[in-house]
mmJSON file of the N, C-alpha and C atoms, coordinates in Angstrom:
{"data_MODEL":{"atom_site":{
"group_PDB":["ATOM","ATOM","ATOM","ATOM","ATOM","ATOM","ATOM","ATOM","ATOM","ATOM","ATOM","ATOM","ATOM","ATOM","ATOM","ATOM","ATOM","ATOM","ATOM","ATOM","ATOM","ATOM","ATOM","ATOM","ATOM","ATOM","ATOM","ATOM","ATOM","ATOM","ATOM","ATOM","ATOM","ATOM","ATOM","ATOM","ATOM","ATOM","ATOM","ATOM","ATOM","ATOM","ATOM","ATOM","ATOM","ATOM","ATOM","ATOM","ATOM","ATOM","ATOM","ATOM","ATOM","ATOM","ATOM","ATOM","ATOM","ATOM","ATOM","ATOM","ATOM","ATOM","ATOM","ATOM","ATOM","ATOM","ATOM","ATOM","ATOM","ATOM","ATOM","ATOM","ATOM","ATOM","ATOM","ATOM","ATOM","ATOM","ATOM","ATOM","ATOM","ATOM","ATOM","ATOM","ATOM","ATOM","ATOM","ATOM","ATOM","ATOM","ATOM","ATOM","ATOM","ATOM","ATOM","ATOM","ATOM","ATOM","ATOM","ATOM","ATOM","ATOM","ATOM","ATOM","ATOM","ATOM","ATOM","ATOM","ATOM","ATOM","ATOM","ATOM","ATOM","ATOM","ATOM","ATOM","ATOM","ATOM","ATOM","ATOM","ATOM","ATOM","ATOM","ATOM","ATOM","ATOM","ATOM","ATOM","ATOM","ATOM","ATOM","ATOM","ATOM","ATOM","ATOM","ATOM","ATOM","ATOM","ATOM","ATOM","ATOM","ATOM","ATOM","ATOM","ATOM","ATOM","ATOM","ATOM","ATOM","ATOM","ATOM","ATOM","ATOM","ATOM","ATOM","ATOM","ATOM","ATOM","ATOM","ATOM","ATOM","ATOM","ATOM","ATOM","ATOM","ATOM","ATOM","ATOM","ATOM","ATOM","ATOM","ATOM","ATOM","ATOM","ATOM","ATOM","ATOM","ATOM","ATOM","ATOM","ATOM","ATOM","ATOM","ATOM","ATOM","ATOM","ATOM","ATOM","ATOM","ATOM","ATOM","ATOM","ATOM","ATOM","ATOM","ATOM","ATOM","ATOM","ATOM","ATOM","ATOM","ATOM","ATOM","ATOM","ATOM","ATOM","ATOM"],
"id":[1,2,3,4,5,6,7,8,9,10,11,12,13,14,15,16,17,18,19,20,21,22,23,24,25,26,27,28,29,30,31,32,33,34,35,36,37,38,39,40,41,42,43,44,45,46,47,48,49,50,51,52,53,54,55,56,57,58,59,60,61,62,63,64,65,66,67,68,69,70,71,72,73,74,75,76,77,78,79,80,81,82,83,84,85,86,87,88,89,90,91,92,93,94,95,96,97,98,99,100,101,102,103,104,105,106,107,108,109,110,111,112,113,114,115,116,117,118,119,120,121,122,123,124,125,126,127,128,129,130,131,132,133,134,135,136,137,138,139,140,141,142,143,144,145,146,147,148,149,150,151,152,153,154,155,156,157,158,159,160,161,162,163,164,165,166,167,168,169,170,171,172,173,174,175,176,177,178,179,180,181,182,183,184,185,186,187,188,189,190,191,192,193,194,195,196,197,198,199,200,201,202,203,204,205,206,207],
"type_symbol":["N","C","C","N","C","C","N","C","C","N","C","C","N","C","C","N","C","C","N","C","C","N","C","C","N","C","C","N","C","C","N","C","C","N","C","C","N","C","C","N","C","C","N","C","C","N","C","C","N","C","C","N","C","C","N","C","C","N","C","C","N","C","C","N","C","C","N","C","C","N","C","C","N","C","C","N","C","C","N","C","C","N","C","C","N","C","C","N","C","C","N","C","C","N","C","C","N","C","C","N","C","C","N","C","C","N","C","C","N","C","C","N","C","C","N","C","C","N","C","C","N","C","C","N","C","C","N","C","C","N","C","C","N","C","C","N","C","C","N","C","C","N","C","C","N","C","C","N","C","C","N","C","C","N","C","C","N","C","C","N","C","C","N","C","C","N","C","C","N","C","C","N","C","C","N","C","C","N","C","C","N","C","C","N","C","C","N","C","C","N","C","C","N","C","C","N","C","C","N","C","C","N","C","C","N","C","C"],
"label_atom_id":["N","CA","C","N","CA","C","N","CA","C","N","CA","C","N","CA","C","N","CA","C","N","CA","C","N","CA","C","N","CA","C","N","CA","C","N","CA","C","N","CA","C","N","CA","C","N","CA","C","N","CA","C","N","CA","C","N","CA","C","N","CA","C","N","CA","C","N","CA","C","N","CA","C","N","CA","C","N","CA","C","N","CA","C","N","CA","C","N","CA","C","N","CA","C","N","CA","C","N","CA","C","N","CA","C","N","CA","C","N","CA","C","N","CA","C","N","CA","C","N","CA","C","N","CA","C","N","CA","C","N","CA","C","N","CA","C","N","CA","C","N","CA","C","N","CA","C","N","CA","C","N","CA","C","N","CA","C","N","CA","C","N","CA","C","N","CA","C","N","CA","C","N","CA","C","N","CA","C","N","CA","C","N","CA","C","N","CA","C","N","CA","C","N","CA","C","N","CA","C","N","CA","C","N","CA","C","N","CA","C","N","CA","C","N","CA","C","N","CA","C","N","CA","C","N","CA","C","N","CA","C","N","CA","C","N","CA","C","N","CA","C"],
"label_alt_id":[null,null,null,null,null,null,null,null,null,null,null,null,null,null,null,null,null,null,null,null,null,null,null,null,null,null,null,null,null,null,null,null,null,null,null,null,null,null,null,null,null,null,null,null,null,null,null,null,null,null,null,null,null,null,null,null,null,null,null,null,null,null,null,null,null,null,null,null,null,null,null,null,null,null,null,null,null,null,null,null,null,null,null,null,null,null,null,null,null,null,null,null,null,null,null,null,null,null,null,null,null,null,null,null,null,null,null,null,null,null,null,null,null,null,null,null,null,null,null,null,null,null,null,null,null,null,null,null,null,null,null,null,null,null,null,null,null,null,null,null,null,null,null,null,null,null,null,null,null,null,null,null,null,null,null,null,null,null,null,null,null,null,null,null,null,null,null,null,null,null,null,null,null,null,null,null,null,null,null,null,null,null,null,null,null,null,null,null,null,null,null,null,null,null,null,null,null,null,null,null,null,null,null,null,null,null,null],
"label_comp_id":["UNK","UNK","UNK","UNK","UNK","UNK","UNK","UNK","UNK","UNK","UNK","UNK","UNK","UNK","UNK","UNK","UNK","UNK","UNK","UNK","UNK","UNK","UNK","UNK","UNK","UNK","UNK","UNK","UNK","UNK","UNK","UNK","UNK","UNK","UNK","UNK","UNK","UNK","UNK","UNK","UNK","UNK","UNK","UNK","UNK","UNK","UNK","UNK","UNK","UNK","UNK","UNK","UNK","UNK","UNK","UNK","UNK","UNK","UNK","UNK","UNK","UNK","UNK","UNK","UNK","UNK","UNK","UNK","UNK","UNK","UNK","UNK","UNK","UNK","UNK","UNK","UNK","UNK","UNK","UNK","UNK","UNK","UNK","UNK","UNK","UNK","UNK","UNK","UNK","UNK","UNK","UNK","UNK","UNK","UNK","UNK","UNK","UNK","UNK","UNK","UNK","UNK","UNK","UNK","UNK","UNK","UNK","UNK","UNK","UNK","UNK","UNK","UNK","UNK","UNK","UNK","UNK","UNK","UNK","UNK","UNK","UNK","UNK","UNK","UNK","UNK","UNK","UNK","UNK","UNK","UNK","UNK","UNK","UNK","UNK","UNK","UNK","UNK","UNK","UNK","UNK","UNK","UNK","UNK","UNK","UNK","UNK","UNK","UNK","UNK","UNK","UNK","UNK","UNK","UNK","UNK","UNK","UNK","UNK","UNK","UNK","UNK","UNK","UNK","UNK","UNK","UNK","UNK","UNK","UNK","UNK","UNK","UNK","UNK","UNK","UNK","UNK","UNK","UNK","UNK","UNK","UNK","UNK","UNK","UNK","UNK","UNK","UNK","UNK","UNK","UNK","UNK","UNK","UNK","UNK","UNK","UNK","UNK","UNK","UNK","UNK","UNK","UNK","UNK","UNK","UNK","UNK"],
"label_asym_id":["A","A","A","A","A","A","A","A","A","A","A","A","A","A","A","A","A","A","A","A","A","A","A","A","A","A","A","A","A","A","A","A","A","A","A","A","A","A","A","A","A","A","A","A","A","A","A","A","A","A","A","A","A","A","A","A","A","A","A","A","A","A","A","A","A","A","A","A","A","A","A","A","A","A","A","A","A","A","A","A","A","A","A","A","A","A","A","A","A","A","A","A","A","A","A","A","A","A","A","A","A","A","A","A","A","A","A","A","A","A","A","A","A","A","A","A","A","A","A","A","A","A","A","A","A","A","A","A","A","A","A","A","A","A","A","A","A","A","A","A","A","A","A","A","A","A","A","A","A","A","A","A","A","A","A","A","A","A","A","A","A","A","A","A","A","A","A","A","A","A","A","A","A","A","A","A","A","A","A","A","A","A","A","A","A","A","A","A","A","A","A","A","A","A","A","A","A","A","A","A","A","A","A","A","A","A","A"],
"label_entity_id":["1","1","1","1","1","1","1","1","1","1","1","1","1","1","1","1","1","1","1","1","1","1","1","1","1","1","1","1","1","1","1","1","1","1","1","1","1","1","1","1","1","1","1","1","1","1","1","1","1","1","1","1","1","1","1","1","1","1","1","1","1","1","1","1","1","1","1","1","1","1","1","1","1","1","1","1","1","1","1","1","1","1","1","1","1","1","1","1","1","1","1","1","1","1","1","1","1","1","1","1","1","1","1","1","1","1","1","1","1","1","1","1","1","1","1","1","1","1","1","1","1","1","1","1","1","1","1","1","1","1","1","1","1","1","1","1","1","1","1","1","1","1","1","1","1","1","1","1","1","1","1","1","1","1","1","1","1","1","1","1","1","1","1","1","1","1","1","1","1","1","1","1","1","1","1","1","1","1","1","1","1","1","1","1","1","1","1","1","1","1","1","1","1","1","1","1","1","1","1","1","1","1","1","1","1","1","1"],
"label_seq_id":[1,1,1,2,2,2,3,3,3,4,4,4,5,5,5,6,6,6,7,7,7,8,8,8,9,9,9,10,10,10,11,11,11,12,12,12,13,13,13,14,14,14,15,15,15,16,16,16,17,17,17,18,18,18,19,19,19,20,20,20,21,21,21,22,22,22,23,23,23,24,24,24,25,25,25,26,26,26,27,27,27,28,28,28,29,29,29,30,30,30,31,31,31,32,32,32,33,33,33,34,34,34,35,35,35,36,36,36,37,37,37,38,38,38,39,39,39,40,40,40,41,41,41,42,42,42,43,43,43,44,44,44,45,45,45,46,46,46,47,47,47,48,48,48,49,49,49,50,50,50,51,51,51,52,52,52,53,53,53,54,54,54,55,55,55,56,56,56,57,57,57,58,58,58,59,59,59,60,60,60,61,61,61,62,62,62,63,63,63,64,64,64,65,65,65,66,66,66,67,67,67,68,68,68,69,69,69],
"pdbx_PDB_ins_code":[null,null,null,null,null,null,null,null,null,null,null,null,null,null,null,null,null,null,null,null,null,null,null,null,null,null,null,null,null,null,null,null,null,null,null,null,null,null,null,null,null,null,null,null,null,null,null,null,null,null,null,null,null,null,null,null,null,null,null,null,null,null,null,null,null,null,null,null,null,null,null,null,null,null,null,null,null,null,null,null,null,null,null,null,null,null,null,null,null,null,null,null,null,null,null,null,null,null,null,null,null,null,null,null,null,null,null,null,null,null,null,null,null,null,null,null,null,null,null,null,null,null,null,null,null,null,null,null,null,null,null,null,null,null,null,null,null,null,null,null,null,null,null,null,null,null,null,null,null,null,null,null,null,null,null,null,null,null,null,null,null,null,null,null,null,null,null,null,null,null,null,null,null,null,null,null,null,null,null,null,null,null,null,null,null,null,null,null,null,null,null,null,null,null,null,null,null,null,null,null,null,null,null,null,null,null,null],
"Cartn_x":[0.845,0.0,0.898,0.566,0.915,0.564,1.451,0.785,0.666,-0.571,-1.057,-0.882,0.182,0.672,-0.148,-0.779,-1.694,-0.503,-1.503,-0.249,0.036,-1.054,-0.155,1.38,1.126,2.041,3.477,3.0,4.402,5.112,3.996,4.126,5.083,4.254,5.055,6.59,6.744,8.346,9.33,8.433,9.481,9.725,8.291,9.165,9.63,10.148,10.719,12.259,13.221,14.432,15.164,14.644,15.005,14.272,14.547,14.42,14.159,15.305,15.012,14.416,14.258,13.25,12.024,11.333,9.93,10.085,10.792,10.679,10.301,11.425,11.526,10.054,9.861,8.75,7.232,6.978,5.706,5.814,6.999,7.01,8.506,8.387,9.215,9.33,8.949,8.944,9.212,9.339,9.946,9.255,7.661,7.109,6.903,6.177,5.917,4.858,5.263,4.607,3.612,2.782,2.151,2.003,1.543,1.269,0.637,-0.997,-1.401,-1.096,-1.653,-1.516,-1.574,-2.95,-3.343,-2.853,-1.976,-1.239,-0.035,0.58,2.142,1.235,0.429,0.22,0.35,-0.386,-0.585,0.505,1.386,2.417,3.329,3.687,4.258,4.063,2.192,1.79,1.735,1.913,2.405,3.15,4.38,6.154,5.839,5.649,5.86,5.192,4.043,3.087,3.964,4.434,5.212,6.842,7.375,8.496,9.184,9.245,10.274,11.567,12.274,13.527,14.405,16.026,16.266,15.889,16.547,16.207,15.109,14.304,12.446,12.717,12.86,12.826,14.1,14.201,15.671,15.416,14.357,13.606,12.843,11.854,11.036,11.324,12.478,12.834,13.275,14.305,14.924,13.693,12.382,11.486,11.246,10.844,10.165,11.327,12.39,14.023,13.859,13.054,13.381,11.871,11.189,9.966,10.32,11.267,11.227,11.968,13.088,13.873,13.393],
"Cartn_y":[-1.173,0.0,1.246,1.974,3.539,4.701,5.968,6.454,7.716,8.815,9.667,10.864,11.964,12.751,14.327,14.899,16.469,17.08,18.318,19.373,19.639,19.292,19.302,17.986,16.937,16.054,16.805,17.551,18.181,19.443,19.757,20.727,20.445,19.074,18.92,18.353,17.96,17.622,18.714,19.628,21.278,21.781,21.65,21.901,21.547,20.217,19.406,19.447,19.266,19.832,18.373,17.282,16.038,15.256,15.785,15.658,13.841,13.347,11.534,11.251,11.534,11.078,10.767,11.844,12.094,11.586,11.201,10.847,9.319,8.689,7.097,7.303,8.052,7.572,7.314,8.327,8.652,7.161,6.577,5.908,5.175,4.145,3.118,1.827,1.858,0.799,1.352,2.818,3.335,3.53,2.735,3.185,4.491,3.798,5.343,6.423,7.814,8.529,9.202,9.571,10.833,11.439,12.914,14.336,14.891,15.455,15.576,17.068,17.253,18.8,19.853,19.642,20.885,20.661,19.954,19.778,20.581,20.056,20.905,22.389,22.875,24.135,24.816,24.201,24.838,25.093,24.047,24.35,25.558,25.771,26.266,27.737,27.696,29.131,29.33,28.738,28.933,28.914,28.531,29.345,30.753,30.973,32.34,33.505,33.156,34.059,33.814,32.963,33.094,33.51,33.661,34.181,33.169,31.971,30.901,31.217,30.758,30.71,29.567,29.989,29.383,27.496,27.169,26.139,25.224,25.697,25.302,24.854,25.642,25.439,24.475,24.158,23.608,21.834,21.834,20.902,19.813,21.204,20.523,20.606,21.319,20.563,19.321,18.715,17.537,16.728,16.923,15.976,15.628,16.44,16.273,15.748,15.988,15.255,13.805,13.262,11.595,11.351,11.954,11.637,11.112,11.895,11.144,10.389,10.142,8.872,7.776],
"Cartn_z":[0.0,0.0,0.0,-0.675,-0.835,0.089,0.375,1.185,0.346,1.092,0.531,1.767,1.246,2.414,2.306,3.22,3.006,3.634,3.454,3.104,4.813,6.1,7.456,7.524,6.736,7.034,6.33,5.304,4.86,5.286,6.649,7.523,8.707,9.44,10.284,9.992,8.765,8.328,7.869,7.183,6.989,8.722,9.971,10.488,11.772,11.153,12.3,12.396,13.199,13.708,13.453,13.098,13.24,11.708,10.582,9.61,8.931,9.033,8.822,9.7,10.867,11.697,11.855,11.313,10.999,9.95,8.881,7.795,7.767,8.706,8.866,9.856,10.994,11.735,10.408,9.448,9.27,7.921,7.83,6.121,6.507,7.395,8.109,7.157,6.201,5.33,3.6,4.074,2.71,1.311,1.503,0.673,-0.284,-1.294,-2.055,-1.521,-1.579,-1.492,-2.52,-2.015,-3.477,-2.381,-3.109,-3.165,-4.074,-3.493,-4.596,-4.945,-6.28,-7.12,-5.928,-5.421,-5.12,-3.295,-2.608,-1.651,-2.099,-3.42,-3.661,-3.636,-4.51,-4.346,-3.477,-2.308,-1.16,-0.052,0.225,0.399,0.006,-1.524,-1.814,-1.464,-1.643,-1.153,0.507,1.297,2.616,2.693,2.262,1.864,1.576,0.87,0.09,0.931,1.082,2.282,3.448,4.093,5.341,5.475,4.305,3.914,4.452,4.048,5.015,4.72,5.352,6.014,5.017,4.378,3.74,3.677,5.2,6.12,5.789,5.992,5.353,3.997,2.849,1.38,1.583,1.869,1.55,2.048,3.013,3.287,2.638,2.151,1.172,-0.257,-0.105,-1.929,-1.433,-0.65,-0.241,-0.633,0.239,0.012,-1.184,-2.178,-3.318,-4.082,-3.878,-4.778,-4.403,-2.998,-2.552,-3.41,-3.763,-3.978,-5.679,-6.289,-7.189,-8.326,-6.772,-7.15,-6.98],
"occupancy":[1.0,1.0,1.0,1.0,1.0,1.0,1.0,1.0,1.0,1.0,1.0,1.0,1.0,1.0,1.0,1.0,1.0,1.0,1.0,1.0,1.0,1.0,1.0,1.0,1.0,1.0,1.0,1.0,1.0,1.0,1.0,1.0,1.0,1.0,1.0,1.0,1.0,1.0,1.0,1.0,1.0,1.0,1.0,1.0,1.0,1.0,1.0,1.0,1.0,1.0,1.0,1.0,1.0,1.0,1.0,1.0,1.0,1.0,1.0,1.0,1.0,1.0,1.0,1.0,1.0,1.0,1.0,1.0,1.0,1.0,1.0,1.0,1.0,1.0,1.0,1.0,1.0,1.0,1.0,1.0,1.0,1.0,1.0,1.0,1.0,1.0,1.0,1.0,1.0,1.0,1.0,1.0,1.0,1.0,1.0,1.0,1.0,1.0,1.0,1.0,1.0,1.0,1.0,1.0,1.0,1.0,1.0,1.0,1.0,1.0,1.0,1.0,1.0,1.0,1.0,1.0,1.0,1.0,1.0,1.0,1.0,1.0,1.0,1.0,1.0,1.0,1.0,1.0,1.0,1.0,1.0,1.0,1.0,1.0,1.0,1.0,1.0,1.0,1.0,1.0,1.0,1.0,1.0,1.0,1.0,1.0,1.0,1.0,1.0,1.0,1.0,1.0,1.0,1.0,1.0,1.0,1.0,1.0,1.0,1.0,1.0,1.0,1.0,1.0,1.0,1.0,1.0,1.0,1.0,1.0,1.0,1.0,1.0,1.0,1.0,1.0,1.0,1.0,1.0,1.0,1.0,1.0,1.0,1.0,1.0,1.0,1.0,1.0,1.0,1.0,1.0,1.0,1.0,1.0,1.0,1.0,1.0,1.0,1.0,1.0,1.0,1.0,1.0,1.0,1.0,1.0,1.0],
"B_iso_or_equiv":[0.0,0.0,0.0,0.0,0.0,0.0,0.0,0.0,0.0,0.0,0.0,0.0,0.0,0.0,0.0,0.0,0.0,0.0,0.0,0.0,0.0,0.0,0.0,0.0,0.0,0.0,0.0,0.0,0.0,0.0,0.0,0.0,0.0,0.0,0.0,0.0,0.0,0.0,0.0,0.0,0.0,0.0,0.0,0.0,0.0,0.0,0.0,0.0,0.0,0.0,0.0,0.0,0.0,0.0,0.0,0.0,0.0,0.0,0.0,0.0,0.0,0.0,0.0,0.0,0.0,0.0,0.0,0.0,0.0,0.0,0.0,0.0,0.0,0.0,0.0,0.0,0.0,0.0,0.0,0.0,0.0,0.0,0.0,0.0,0.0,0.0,0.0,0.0,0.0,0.0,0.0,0.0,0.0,0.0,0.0,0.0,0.0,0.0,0.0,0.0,0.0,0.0,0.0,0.0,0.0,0.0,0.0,0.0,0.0,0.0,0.0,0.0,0.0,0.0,0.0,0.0,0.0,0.0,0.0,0.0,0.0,0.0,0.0,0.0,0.0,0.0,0.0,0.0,0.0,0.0,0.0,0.0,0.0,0.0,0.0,0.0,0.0,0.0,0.0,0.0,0.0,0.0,0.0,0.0,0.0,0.0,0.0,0.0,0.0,0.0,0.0,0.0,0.0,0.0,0.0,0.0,0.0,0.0,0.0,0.0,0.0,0.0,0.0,0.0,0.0,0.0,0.0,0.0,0.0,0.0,0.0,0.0,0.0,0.0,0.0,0.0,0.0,0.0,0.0,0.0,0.0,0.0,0.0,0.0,0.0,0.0,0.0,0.0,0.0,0.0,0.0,0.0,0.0,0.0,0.0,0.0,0.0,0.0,0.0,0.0,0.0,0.0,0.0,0.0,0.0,0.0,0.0],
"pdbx_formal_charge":[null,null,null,null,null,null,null,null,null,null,null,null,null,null,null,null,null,null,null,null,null,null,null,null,null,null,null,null,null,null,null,null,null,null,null,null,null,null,null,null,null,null,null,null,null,null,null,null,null,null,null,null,null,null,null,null,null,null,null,null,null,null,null,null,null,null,null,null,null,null,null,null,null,null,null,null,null,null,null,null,null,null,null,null,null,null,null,null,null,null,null,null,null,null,null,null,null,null,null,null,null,null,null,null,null,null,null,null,null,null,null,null,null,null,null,null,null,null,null,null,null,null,null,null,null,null,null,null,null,null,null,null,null,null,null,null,null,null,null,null,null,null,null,null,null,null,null,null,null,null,null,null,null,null,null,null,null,null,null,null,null,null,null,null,null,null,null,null,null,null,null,null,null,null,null,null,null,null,null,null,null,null,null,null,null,null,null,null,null,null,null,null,null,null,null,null,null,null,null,null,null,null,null,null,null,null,null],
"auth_seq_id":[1,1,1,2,2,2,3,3,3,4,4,4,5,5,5,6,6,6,7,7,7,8,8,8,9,9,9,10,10,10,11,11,11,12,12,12,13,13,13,14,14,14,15,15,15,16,16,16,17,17,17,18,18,18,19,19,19,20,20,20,21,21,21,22,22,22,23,23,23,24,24,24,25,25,25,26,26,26,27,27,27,28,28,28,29,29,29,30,30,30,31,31,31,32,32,32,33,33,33,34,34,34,35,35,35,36,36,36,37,37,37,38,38,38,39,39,39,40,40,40,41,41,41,42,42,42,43,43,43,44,44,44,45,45,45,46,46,46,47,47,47,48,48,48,49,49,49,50,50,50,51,51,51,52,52,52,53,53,53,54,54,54,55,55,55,56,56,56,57,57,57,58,58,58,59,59,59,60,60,60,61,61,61,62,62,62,63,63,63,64,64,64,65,65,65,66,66,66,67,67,67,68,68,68,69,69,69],
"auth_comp_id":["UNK","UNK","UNK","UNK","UNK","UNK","UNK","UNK","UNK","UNK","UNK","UNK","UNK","UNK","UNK","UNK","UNK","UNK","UNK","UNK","UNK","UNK","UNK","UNK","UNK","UNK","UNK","UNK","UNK","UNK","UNK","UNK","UNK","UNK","UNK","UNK","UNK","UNK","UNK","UNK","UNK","UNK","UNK","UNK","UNK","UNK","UNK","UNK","UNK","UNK","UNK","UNK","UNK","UNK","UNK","UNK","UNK","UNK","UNK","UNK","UNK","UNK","UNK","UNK","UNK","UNK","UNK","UNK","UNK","UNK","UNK","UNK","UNK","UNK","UNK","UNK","UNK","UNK","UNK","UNK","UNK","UNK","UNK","UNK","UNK","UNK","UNK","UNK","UNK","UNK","UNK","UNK","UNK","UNK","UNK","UNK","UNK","UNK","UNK","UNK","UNK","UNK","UNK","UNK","UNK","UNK","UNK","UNK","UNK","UNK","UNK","UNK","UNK","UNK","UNK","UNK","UNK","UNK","UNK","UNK","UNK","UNK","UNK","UNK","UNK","UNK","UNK","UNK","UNK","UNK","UNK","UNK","UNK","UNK","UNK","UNK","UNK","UNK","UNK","UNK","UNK","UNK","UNK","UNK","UNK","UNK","UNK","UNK","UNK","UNK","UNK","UNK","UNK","UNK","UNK","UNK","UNK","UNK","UNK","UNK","UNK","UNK","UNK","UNK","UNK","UNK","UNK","UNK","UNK","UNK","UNK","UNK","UNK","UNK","UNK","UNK","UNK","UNK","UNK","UNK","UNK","UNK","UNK","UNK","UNK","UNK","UNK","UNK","UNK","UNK","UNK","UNK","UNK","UNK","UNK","UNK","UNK","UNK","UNK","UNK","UNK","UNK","UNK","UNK","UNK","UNK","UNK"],
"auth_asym_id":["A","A","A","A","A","A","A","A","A","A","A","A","A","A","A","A","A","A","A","A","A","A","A","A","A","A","A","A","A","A","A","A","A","A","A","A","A","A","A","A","A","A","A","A","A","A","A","A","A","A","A","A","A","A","A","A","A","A","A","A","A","A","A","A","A","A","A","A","A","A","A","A","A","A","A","A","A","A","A","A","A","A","A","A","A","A","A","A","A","A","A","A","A","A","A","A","A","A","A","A","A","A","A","A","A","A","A","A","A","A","A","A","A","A","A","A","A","A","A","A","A","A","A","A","A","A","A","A","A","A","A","A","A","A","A","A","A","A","A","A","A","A","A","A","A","A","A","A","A","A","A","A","A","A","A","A","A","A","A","A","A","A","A","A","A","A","A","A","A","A","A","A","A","A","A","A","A","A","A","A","A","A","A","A","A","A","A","A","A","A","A","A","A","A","A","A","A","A","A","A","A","A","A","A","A","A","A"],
"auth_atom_id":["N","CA","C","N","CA","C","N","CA","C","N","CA","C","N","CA","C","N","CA","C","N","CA","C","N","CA","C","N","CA","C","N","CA","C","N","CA","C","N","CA","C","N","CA","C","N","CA","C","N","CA","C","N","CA","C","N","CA","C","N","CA","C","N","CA","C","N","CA","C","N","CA","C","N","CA","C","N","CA","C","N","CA","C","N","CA","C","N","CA","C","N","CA","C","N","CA","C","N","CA","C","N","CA","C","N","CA","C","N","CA","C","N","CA","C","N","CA","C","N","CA","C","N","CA","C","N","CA","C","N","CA","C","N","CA","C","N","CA","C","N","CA","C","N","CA","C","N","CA","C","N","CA","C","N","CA","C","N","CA","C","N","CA","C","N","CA","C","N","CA","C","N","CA","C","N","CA","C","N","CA","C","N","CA","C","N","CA","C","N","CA","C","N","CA","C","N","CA","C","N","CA","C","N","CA","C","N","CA","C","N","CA","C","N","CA","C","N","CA","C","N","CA","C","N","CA","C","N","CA","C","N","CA","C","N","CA","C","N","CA","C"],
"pdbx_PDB_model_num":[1,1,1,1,1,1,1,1,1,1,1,1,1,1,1,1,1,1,1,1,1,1,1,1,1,1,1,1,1,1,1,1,1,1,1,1,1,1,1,1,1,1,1,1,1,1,1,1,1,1,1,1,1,1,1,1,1,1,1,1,1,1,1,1,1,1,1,1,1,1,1,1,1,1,1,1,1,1,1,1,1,1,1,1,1,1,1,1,1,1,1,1,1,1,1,1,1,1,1,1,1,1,1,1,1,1,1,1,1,1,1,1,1,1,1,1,1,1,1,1,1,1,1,1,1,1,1,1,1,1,1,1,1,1,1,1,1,1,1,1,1,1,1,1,1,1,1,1,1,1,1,1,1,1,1,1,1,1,1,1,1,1,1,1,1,1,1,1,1,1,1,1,1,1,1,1,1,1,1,1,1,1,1,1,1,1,1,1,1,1,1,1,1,1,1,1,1,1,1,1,1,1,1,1,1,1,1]
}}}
């Protein structure tokens, strides 16, 4: 089974301090993820409206780079 991540699950991983952690806790078997369209959107527009911090973006690009190897 596949998992299907909203845009709080990609919240609490931009901003968690312990990065593989939350990663291995939420997807311990490494499965595939999706994300849907309008999840990346939204994200992206709560970056931008919140002026994140290099730190943050730097996060969730990581994510979306494991997403699609």
């Amino acid at each position: 089974m596949h998992l299907l991540f909203d845009t709080n699950i990609l919240l609490a991983i931009v901003r968690s301090k312990n990065y593989a952690g939350i990663i291995n806790f939420l997807n311990p078997e490494n499965k595939l993820v999706y994300v849907s369209v309008a999840c990346e959107a939204e994200i992206k527009s709560i970056a931008r409206r919140s002026n994140w911090g290099q730190g943050r973006i730097e996060k969730l690009d990581n994510f979306w780079m494991l997403q699609l190897l």
